[in-house]
C-alpha positions as CSV (number, residue, x, y, z in Angstrom):
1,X,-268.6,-81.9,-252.1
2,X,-272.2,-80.4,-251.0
3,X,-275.0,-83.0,-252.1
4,X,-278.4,-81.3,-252.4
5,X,-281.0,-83.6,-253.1
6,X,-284.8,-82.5,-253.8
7,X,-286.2,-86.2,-253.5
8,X,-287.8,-88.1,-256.9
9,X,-291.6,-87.2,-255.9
10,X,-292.1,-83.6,-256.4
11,X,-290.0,-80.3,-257.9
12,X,-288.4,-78.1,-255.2
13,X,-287.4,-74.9,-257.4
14,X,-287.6,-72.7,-254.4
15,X,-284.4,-74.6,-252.7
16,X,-282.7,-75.1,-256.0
17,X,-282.5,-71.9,-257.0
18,X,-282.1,-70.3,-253.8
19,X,-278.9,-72.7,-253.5
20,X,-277.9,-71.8,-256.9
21,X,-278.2,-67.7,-256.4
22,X,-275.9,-68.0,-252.9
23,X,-273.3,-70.2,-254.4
24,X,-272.9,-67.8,-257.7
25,X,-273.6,-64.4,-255.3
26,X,-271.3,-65.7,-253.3
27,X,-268.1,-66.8,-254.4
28,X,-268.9,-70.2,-252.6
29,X,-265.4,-72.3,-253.3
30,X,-266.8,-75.9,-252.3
31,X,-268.1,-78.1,-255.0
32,X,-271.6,-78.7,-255.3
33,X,-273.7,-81.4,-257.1
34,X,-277.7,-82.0,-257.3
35,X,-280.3,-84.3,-258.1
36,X,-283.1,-81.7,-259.0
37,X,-285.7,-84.8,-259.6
38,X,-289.1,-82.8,-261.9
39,X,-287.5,-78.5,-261.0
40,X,-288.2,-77.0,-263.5
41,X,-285.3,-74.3,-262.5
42,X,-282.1,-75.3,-263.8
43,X,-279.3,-74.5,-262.0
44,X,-276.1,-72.7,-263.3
45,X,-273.4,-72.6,-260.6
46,X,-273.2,-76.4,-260.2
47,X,-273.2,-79.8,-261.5
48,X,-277.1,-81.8,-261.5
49,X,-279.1,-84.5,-262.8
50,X,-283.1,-85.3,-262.8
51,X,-282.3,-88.3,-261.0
52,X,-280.3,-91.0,-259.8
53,X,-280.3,-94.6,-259.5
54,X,-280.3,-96.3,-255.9
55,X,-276.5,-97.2,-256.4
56,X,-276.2,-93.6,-257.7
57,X,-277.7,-91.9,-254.7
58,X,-275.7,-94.1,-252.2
59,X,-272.5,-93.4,-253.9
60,X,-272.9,-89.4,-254.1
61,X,-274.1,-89.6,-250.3
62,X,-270.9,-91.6,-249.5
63,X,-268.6,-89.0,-251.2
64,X,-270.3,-85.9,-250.0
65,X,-268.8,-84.6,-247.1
66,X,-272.4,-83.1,-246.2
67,X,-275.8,-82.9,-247.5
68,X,-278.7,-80.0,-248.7
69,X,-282.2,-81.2,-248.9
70,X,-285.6,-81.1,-248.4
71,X,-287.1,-82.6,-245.3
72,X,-288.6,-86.1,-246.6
73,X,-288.0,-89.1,-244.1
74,X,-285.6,-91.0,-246.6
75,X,-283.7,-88.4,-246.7
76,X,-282.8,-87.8,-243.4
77,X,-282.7,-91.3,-242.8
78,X,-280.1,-91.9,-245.3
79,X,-278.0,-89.4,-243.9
80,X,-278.1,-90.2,-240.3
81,X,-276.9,-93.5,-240.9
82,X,-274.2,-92.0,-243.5
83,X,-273.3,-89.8,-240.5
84,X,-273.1,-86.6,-242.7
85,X,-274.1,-83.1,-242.0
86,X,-277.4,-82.2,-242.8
87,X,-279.1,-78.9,-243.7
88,X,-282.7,-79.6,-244.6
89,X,-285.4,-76.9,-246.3
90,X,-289.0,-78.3,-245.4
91,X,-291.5,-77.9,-248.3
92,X,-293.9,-75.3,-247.3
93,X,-298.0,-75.5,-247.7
94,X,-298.0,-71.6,-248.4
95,X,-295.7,-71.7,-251.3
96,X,-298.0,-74.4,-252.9
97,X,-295.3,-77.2,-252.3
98,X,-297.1,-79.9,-250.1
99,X,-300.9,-80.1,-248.9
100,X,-299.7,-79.8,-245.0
101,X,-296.7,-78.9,-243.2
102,X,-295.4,-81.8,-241.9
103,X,-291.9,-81.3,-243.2
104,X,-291.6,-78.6,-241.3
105,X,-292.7,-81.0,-238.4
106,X,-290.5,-83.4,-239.1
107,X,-287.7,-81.0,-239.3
108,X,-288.2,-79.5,-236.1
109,X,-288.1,-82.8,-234.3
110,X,-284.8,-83.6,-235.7
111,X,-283.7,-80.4,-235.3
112,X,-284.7,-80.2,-231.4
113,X,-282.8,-84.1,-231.3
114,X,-279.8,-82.3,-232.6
115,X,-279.5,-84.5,-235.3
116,X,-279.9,-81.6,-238.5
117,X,-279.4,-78.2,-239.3
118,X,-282.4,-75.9,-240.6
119,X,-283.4,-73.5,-242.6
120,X,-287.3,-72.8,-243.0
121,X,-287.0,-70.1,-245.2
122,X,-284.4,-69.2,-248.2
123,X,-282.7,-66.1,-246.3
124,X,-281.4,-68.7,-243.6
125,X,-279.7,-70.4,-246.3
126,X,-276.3,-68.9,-246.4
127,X,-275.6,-68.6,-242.4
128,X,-277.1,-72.4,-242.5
129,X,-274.4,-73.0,-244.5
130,X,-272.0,-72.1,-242.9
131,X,-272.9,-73.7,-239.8
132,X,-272.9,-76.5,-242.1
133,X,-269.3,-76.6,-242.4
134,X,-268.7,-77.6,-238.6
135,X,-272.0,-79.3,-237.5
136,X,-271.8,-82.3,-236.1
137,X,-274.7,-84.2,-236.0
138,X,-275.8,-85.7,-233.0
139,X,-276.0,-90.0,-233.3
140,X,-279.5,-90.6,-233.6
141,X,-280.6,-93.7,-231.3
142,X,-283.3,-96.1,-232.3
143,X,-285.8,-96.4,-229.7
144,X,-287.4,-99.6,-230.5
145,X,-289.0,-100.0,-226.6
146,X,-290.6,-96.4,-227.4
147,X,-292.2,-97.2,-230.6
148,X,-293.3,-100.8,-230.0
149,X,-295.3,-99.4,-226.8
150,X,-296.3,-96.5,-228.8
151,X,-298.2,-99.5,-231.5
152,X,-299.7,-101.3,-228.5
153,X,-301.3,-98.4,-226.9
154,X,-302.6,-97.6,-231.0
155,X,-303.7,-101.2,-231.0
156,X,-305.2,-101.4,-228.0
157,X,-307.5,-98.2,-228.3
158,X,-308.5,-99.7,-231.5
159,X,-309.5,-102.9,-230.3
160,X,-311.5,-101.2,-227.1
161,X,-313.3,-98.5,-229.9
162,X,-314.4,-101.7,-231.8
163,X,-316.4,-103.4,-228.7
């Protein structure tokens, strides 16, 4: 089962429905389920709901043997650590569905890591999907060093701009 998930925040229509058109275009055999949080396109070719509960969410991510969804931290997150495939669609400022573009940020950097699959616009969907199907994602490694140097050098520049 595919697991697309918009995230609870904000309505994605644009990657429901463009799910929704490839998998009833396309004869797609694998089932598919969605939590569509505020779309206000409903799909017809699969299974959704608005929302889920926490214990919801973690169950369906356990069972699905890959994941659709936007490109929101949690997310990802959730995934990596689920070690399932991933095929994210980053909200886009020009289609009016964020104020900036950094899902598509965040998307390329997990995407460069290896870590996701991506498709920035709806006509990569269905060769995305594919790839889907046999993409392993590469273990993401927590780089705790990194990031605590990262908030001292913040920290620091703080502390010398105050003086």
């Amino acid at each position: 089962m595919i697991f697309v998930t918009v995230g609870t925040q904000f309505a994605f229509d644009r990657l429901v429905k463009a799910i929704d058109d490839f998998v009833s275009y396309n004869g797609f055999k694998q089932e598919v389920f969605a939590q569509i949080g505020n779309s206000s396109y409903k799909p017809r070719s699969f299974e959704y709901v608005k929302s889920l509960n926490k214990s919801g969410f973690d169950y369906t991510m356990k069972k699905a043997s890959s994941i659709i969804s936007h490109a929101g931290m949690g997310t990802i997150t959730t995934a990596l650590d689920n070690h399932k495939p991933l095929l994210v669609m980053p909200r886009i400022r020009k289609y009016g569905e964020v104020v900036n573009n950094h899902q598509v940020a965040i998307a390329r950097n997990f995407e460069k890591l290896g870590c996701i699959l991506v498709a920035y616009e709806t006509e990569e969907l269905p060769v995305k999907i594919e790839e889907l199907k046999t993409f392993v994602p590469r273990k993401r490694e927590a780089q705790t060093q990194m990031v605590a140097e990262r908030i001292a050098r913040f920290l620091s520049k703080l502390a010398n701009n105050g003086k």
